[in-house]
NUKOLBA-139537 format. One record per residue (C-alpha): residue number from 1; x, y, z. Coordinates in Angstrom, 1 decimal, padded with zeros to 4 digits. Example, Ala and Ser with C-alpha at 12.3 -4.5 7.8 and 13.67 -1.06 7.14 Angstrom:
residues 2
1 / 012.3 / -004.5 / 007.8 $
2 / 013.7 / -001.1 / 007.1 $
end
This chain:
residues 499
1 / -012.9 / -001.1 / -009.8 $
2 / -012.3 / -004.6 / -008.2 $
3 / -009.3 / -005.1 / -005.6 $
4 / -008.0 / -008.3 / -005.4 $
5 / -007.4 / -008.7 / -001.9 $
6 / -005.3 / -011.3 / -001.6 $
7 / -002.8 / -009.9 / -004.3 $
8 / -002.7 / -006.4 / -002.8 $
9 / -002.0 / -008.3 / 000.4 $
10 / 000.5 / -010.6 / -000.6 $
11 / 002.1 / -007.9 / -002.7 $
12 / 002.1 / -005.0 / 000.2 $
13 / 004.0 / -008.0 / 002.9 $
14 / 006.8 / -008.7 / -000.2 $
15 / 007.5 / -005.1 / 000.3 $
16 / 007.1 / -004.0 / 003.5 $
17 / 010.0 / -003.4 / 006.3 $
18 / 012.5 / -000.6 / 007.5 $
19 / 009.4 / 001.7 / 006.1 $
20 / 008.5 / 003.5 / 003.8 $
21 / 007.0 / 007.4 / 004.7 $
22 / 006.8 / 010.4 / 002.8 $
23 / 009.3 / 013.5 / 002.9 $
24 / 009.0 / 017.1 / 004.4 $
25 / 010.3 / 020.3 / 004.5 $
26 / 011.8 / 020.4 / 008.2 $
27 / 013.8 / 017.7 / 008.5 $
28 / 014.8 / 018.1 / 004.3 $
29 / 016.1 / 021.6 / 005.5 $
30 / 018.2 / 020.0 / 008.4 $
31 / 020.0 / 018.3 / 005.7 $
32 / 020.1 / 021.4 / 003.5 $
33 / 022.3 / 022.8 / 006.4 $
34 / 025.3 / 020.7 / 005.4 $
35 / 026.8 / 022.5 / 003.3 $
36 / 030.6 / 022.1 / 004.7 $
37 / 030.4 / 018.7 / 005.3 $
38 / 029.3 / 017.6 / 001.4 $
39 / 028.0 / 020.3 / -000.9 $
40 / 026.5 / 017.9 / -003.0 $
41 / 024.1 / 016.4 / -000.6 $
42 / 023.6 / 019.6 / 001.1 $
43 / 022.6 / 020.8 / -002.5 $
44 / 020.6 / 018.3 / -003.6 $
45 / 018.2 / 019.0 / -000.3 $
46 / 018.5 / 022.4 / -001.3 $
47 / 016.8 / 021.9 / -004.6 $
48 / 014.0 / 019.8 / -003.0 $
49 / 013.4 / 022.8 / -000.4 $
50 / 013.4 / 025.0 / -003.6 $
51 / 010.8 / 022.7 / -005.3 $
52 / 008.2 / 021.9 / -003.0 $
53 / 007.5 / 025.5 / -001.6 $
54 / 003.7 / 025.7 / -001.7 $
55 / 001.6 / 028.5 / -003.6 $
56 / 001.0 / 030.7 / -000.7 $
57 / 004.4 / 030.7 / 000.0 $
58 / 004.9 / 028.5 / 003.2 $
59 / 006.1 / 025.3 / 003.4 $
60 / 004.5 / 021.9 / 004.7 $
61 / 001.7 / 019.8 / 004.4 $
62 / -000.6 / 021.3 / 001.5 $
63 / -003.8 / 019.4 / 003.1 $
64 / -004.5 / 019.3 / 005.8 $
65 / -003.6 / 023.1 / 006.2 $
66 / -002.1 / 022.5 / 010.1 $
67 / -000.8 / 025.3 / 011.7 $
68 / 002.3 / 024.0 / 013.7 $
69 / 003.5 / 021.8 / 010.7 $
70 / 003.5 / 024.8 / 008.1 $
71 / 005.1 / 027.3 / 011.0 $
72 / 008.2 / 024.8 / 011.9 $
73 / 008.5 / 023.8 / 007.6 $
74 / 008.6 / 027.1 / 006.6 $
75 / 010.6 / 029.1 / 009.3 $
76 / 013.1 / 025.9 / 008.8 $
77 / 013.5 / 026.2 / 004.8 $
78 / 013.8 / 030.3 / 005.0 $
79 / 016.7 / 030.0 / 007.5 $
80 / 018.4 / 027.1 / 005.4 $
81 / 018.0 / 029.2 / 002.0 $
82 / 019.1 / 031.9 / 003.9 $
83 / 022.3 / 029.9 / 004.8 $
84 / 022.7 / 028.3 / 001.3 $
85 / 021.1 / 031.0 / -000.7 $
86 / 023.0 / 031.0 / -004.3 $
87 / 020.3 / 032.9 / -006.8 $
88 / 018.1 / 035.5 / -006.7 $
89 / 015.1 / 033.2 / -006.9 $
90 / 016.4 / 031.7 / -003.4 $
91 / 015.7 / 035.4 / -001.8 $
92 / 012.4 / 035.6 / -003.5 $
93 / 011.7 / 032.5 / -001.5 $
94 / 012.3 / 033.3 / 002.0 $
95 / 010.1 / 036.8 / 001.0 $
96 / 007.1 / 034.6 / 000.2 $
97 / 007.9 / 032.4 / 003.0 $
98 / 008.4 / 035.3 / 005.1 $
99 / 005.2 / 036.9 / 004.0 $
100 / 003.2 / 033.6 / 004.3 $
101 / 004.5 / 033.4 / 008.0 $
102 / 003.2 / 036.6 / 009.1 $
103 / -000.2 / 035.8 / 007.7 $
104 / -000.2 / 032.2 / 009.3 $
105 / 000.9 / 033.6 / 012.8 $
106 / -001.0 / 036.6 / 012.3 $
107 / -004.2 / 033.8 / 013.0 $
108 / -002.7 / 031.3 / 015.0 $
109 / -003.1 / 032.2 / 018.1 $
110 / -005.6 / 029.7 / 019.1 $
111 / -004.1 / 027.5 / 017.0 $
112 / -000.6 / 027.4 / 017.9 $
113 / -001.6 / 027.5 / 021.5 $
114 / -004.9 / 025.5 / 021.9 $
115 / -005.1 / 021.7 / 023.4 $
116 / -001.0 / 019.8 / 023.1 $
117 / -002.3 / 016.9 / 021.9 $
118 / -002.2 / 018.7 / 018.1 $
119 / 001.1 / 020.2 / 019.0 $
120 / 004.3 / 018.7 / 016.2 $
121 / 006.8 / 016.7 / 018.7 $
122 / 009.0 / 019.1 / 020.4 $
123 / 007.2 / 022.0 / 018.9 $
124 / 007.4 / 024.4 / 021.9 $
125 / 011.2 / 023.7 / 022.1 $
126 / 012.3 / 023.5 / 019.0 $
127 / 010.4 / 026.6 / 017.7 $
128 / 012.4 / 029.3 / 019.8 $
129 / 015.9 / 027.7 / 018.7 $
130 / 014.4 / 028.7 / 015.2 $
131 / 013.0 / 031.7 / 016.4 $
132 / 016.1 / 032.8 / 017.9 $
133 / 018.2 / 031.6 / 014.5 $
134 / 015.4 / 033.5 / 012.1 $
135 / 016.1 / 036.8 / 014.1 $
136 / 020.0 / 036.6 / 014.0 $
137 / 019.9 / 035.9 / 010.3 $
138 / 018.0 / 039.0 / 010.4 $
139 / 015.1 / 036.9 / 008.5 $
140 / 012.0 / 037.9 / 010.9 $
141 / 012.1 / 040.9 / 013.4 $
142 / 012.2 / 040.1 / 017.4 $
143 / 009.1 / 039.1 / 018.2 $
144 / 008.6 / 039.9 / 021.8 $
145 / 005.1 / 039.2 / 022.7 $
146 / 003.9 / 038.0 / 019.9 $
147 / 003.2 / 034.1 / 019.6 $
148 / 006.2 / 032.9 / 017.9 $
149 / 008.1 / 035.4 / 021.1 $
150 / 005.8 / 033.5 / 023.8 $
151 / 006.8 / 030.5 / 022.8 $
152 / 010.6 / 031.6 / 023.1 $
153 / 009.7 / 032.7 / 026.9 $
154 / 007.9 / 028.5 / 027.0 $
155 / 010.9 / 027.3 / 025.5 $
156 / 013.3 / 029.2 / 028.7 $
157 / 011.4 / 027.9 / 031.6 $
158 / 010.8 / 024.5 / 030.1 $
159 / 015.0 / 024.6 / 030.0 $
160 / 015.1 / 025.3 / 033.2 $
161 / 013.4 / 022.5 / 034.6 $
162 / 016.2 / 020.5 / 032.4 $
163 / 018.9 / 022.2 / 034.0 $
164 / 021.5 / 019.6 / 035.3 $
165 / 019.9 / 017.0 / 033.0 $
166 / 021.8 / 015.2 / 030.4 $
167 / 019.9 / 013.7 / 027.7 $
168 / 021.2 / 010.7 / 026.3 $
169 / 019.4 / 008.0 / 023.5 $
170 / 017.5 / 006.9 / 026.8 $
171 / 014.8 / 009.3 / 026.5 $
172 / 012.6 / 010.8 / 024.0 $
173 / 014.0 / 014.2 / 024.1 $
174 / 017.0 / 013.0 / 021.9 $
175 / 014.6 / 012.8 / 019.0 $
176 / 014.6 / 016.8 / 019.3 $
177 / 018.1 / 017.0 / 020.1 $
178 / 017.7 / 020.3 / 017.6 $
179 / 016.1 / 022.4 / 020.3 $
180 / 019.3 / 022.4 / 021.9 $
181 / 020.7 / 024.8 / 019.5 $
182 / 024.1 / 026.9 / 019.9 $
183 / 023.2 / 027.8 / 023.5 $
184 / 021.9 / 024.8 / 025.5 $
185 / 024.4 / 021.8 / 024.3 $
186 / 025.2 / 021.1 / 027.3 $
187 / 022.0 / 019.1 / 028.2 $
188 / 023.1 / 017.0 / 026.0 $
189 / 024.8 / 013.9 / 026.6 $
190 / 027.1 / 014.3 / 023.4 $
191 / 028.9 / 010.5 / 023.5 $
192 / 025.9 / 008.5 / 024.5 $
193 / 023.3 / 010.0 / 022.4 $
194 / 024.1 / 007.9 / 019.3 $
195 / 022.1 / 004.9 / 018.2 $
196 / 023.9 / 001.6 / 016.9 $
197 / 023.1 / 003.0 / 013.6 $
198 / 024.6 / 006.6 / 013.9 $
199 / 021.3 / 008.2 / 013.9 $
200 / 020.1 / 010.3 / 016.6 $
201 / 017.2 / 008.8 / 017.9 $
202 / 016.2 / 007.9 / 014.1 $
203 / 015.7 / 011.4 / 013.4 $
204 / 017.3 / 012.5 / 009.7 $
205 / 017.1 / 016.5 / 011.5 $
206 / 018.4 / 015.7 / 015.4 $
207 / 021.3 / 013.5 / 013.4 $
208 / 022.5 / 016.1 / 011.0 $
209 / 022.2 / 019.0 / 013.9 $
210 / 024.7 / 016.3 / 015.5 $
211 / 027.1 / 016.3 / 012.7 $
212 / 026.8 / 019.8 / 012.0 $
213 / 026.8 / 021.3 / 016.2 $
214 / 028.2 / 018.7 / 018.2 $
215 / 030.1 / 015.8 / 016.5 $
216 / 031.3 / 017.4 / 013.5 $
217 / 030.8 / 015.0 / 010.4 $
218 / 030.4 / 012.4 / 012.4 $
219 / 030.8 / 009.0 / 009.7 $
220 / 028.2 / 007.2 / 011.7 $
221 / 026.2 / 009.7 / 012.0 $
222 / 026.8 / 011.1 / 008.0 $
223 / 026.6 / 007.2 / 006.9 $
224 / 023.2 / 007.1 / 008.5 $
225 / 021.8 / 010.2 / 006.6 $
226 / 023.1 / 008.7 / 003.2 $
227 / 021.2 / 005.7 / 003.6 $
228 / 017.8 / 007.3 / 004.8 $
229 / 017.7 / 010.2 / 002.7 $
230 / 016.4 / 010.3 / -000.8 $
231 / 018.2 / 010.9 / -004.0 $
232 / 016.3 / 014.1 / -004.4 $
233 / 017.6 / 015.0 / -001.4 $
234 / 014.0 / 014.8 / 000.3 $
235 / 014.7 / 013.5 / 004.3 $
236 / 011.9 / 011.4 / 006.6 $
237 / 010.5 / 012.3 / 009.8 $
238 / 012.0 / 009.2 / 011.4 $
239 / 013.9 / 006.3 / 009.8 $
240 / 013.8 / 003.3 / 009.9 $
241 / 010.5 / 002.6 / 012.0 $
242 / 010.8 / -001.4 / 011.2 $
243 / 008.8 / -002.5 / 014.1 $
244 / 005.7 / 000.4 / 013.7 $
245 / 005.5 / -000.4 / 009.8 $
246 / 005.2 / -004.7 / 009.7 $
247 / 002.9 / -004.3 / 012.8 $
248 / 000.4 / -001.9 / 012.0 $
249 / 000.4 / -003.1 / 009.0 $
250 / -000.4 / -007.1 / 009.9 $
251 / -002.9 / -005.5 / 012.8 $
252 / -005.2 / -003.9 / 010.0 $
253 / -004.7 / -007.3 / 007.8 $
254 / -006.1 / -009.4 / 010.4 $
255 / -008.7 / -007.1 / 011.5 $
256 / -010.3 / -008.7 / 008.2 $
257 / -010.4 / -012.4 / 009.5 $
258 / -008.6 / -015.3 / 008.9 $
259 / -006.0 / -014.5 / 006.2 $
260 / -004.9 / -018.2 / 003.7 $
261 / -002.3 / -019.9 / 004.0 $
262 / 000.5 / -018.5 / 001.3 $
263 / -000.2 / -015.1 / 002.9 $
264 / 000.3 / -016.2 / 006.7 $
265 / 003.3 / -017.9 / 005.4 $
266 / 004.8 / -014.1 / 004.4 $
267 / 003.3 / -012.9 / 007.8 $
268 / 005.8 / -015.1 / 009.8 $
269 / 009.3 / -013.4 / 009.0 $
270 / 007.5 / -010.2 / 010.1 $
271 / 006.3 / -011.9 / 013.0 $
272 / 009.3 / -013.4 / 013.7 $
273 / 011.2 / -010.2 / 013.9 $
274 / 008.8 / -008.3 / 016.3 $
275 / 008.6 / -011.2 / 018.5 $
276 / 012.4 / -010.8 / 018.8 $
277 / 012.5 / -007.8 / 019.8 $
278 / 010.2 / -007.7 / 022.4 $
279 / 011.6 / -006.6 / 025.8 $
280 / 010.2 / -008.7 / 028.6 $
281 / 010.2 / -005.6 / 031.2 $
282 / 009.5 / -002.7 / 028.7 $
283 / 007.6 / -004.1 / 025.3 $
284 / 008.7 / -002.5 / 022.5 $
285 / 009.4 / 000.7 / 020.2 $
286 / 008.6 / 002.2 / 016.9 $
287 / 012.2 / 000.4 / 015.8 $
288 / 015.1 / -002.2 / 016.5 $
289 / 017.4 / 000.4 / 016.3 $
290 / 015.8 / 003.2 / 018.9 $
291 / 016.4 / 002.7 / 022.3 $
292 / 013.4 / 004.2 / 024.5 $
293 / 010.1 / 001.7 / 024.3 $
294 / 006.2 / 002.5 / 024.4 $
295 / 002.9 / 001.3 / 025.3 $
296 / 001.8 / 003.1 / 022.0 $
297 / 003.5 / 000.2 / 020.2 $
298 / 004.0 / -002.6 / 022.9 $
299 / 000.1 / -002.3 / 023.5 $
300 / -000.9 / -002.8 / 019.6 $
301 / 002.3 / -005.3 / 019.2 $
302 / 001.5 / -007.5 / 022.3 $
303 / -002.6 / -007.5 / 020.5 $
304 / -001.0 / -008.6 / 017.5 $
305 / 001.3 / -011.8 / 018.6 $
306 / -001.5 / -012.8 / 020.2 $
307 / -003.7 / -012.7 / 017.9 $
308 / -001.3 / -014.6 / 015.6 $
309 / 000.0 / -016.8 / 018.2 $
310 / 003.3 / -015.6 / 019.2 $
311 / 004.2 / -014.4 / 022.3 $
312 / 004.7 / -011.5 / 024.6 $
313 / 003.8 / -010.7 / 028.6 $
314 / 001.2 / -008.6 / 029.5 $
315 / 003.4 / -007.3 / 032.2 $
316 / 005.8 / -005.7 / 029.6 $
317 / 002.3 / -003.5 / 029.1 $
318 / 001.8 / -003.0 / 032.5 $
319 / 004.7 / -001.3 / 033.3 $
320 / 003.1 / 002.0 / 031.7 $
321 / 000.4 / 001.8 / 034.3 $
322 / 000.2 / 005.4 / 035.7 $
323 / -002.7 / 006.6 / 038.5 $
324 / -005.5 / 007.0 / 036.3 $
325 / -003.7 / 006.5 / 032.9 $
326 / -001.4 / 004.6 / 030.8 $
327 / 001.6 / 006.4 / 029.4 $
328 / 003.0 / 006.4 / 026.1 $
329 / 006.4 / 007.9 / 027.3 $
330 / 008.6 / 008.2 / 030.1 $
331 / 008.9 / 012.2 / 030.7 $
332 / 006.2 / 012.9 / 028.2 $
333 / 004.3 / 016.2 / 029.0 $
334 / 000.6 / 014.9 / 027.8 $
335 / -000.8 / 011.9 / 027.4 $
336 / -002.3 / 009.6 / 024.5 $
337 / -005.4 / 008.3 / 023.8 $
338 / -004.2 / 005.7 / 021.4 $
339 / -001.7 / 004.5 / 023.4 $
340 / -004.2 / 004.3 / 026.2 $
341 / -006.8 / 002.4 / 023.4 $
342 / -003.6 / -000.1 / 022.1 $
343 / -002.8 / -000.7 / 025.8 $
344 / -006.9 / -002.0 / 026.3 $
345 / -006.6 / -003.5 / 023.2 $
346 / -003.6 / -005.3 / 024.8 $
347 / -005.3 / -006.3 / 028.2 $
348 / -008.3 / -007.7 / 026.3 $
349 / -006.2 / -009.9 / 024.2 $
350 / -005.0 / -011.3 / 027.7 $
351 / -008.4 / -011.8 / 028.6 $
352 / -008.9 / -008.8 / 031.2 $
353 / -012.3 / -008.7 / 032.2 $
354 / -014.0 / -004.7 / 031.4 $
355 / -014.4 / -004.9 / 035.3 $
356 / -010.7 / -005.4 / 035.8 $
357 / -009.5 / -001.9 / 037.4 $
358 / -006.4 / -001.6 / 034.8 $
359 / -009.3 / -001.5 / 032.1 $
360 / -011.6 / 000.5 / 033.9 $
361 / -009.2 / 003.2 / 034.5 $
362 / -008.4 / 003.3 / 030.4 $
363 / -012.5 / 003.2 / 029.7 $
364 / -012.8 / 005.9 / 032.5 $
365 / -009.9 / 007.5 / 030.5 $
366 / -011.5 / 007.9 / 027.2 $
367 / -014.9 / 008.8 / 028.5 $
368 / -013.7 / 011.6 / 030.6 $
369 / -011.5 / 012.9 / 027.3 $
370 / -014.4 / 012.5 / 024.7 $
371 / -015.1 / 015.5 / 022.7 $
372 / -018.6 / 016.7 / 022.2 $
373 / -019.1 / 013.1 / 024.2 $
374 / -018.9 / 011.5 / 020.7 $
375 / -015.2 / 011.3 / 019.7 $
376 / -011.4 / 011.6 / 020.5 $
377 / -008.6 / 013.2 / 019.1 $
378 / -005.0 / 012.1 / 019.6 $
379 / -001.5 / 013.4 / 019.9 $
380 / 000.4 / 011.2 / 017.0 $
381 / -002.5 / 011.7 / 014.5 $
382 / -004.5 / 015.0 / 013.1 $
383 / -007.9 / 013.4 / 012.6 $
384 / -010.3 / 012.3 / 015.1 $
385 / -011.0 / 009.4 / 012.7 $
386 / -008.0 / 007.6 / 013.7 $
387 / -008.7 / 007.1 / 017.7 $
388 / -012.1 / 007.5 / 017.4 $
389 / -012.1 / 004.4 / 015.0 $
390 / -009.6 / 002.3 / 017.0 $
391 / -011.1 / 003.2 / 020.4 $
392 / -014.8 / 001.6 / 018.6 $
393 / -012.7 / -001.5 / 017.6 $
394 / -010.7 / -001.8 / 021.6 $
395 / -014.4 / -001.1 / 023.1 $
396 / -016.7 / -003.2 / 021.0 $
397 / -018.0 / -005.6 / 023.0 $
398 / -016.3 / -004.7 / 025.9 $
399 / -017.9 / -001.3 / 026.6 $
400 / -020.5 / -000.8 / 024.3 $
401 / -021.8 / 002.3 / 025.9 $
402 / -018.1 / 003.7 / 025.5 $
403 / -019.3 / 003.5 / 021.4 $
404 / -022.2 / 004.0 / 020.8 $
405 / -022.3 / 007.7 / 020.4 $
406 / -019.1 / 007.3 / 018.2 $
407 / -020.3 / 005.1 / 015.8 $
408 / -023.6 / 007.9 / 015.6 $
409 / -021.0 / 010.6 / 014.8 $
410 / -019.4 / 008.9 / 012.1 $
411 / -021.9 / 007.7 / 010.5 $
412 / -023.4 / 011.8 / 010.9 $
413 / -020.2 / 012.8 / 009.7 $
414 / -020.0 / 011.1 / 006.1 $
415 / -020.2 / 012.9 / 003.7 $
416 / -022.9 / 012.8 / 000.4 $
417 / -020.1 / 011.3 / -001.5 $
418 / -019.6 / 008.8 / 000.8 $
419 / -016.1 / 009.5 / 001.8 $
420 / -015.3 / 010.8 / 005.1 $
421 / -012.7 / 013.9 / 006.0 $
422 / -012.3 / 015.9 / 009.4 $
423 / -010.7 / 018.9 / 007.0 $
424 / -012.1 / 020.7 / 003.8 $
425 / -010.6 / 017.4 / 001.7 $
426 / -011.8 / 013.7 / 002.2 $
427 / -009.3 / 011.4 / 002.3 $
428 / -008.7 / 007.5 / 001.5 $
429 / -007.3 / 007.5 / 005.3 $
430 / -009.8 / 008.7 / 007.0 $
431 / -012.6 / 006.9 / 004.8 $
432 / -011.2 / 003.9 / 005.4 $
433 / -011.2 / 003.8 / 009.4 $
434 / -014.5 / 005.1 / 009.6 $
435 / -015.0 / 001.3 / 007.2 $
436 / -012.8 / -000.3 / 009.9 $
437 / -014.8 / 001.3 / 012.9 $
438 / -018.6 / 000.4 / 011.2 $
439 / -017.6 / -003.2 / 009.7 $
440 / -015.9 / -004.3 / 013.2 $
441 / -018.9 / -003.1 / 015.0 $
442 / -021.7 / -004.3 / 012.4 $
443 / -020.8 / -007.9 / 013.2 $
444 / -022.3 / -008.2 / 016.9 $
445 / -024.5 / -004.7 / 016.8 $
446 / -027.5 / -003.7 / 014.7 $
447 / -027.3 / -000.2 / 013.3 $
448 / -028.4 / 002.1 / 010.5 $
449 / -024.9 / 002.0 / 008.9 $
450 / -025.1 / -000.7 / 005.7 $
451 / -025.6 / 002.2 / 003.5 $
452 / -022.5 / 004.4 / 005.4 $
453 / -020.7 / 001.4 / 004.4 $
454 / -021.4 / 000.6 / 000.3 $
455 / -021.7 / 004.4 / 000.1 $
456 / -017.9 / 004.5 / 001.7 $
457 / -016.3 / 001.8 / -000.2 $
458 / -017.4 / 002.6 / -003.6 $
459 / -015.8 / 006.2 / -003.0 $
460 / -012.4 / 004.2 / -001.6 $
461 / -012.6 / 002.2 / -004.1 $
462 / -012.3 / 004.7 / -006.5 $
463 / -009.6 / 007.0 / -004.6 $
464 / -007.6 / 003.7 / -003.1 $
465 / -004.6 / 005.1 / -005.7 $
466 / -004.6 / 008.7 / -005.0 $
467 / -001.6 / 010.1 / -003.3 $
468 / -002.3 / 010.0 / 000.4 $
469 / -002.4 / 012.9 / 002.6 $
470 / -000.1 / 013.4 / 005.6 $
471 / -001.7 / 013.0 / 008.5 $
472 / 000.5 / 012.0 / 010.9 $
473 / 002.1 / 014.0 / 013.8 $
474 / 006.6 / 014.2 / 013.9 $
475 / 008.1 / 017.1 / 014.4 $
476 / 006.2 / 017.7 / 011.0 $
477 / 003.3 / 016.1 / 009.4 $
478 / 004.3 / 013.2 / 007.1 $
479 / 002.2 / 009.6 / 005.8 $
480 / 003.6 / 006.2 / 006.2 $
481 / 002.6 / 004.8 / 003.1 $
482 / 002.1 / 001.2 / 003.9 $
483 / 000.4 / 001.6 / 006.8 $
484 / -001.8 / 003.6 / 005.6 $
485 / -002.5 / 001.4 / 002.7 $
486 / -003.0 / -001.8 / 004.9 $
487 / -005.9 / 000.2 / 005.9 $
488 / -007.6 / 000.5 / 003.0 $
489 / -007.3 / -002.7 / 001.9 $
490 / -008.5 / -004.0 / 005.3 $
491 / -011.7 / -001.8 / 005.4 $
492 / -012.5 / -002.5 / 001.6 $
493 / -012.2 / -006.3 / 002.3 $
494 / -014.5 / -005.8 / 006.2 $
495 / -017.0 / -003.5 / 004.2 $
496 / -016.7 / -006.6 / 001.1 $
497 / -017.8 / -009.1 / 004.4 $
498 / -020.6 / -006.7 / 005.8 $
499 / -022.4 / -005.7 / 002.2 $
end
């Protein structure tokens, strides 16, 4: 099979915009919830919870199997069938669900509790609201100390520490407005919690928990969950994410070189519109429409309008500058290591020498949170693939020794198919950063890896139309589709350069 760069290319920037990402169970059974407000929406979620219960009768992401994703989808759906629950088919439902609960919990111990970083957003609050839901709908026995109970006792200290806060659409906790639930409403700010478009902090669940707890049917907030959610009734982890989608998207484009000129003339309306909303003091955000900013995005964003010329301040970037870190979030609890990577992406686009002490203290950053002393893994993403490959393309060049063991561990890591995949299943994903990661560094550095890379893209080549996993980390698991794609396309057109 032969991809025609330039086509796909031009085709994906014709389309691209408020984004496109896949559906899940959590924030479908938010919407499920509605019931009072408008039947048939509520309904038509109810059928898509009813559709896409999985064989072992949880909820979530099929592959990868990921043990917070499947825990928040499934207790989620039971307690919204529960609600909504018109046949006898719906009770069978939350029995599987219930029985495929027990047997996840029953082994997640480590899981549910090991390193943050692979935690879903707002996972350890959110949880015990559903918890504590579950067990009045009589769904799931108290659970005292077991895990899902010691998480309830997380969520009441964590509350504590809030006490006398009022969370508004200034800070990231308004995207898991949810946790809240029946009992703790009054940390939040109820009349200055609403973005321009209705949402709640673009989330399809935090909105409807708003129309449904605390505003009830709200018509900005009801007019932004008709727009956003499917006609299935299937609802998005965040929408819209107009800023994240165009610029990761042109990033992995021009990772691939100098692009023609018909397709950097349908770069520039993209460009145009991130360059416009760039805040001079605090970069930017995932969208126009969502109030708190990042260095997650204002580090890969400022890289990318330089790179094509626009412009942007470095000291936008520096204003995430922590003691010996860069932070993706005001108030977040742990930190990132691709925000950290984007941000030294950023600072090398301005020309920072490696020797500059903002850059050393992000290389002394990811070399002191390397695992095995070969790769990294990162709170928005659940395969080491995606740092570990962005941190090779930040570094290379600028801290060679910072890579080296990295691009050894990839290219040990592929498997005899060629593909690449942290879990049981390779993926197009992951395949294709590993591409990005030994194209980018095969152009100054000599290595063992021109077979890794025709081995790799003949497999992508033939998988490139396969539905995409979800791999990346909301409140549940879900894909950005676009994104994603740029990827490929990028690291089939680096590995077309290096062969």
């Amino acid at each position: 099979m032969t991809i025609n760069f330039k086509q796909e290319v031009q085709d994906l920037l014709k389309t691209i915009g408020a984004g496109r990402m896949s559906n899940n169970a959590y924030d479908t059974s938010w919407i499920a919830r509605l019931a009072d407000l408008d039947s048939g929406f509520s309904n038509k979620a109810l059928n898509w919870i009813s559709d896409h219960q999985l064989y072992d009768g949880s909820w979530g992401t099929q592959e990868p199997f990921y043990y917070h994703d499947r825990v928040i989808c499934t207790l989620s759906a039971m307690i919204a069938l529960t609600y909504r629950g018109r046949r006898a088919y719906d009770h069978l439902q939350i029995e599987r669900g219930l029985s495929a609960l027990d047997k996840i919990t029953s082994n997640a111990t480590r899981g549910l509790q090991a390193d943050p970083n692979g935690a879903t957003a707002g996972f350890e609050m959110i949880i015990p609201t559903l918890i504590s839901e579950a067990e009045k709908l009589g769904i799931i026995k108290q659970q005292g100390d077991r895990i899902l109970g010691r998480l309830t006792q997380l969520r009441e200290a964590k509350m504590k520490k809030l006490s006398g806060m009022k969370i508004n659409r200034n800070f990231t906790p308004a995207f898991s407005s949810e946790m809240a639930g029946q009992d703790q409403a009054n940390i939040l700010d109820i009349e200055n919690i609403q973005e321009t478009n209705g949402s709640v902090a673009n989330s399809p669940s935090a909105t409807a928990y708003f129309a449904l707890n605390l505003k009830r049917n709200n018509p900005a907030a009801m007019e932004y969950l008709y727009k956003w959610v499917t006609a299935e009734g299937g609802a998005p982890n965040v929408a819209p994410f107009d800023i994240f989608e165009p610029a990761w998207v042109l990033w992995n484009l021009r990772l691939a070189g100098q692009l023609d000129p018909q397709t950097m003339e349908l770069c520039q309306p993209h460009l145009d519109f991130i360059e416009k909303n760039w805040n001079v003091k605090t970069g930017i955000g995932h969208a126009s429409e969502y109030t708190p900013k990042d260095s997650d995005d204002s580090g890969l964003v400022f890289e990318l309008l330089t790179a094509f010329g626009r412009h942007a301040n470095i000291e936008a970037v520096l204003s995430y500058e922590e003691e010996t870190y860069f932070r993706c979030f005001a108030l977040e609890a742990n930190s990132s290591i691709s925000a950290n990577i984007h941000v030294l992406g950023a600072l090398r686009s301005a020309q920072y020498s490696s020797k500059h002490p903002s850059v050393s203290k992000i290389l002394n950053f990811l070399r002191n949170n390397r695992i095995a002393d070969a790769y990294w893994f990162d709170k928005w993403h659940v395969s080491p693939y995606y740092a570990t490959s962005h941190a090779i393309i930040a570094c290379a060049g600028y801290d060679d020794d910072l890579c080296s063991n990295a691009i050894e561990w990839i290219i040990k890591t592929q498997r005899q198919d060629g593909a690449w995949g942290f879990y049981p299943s390779p993926t197009a994903e992951e395949t294709a950063y590993c591409l990005q990661a030994l194209s980018i560094w095969g152009r100054s550095h000599k290595n063992n890896a021109g077979a890794a890379i025709t081995n790799g893209a003949k497999w992508l080549e033939e998988n490139i139309d396969k539905p995409y996993q979800s791999m990346w980390i909301g409140k549940a698991l879900y894909c950005p589709e676009y994104v994603v794609r740029s990827t490929i396309l990028s690291a089939l057109e680096l590995a077309q350069q290096g062969i």
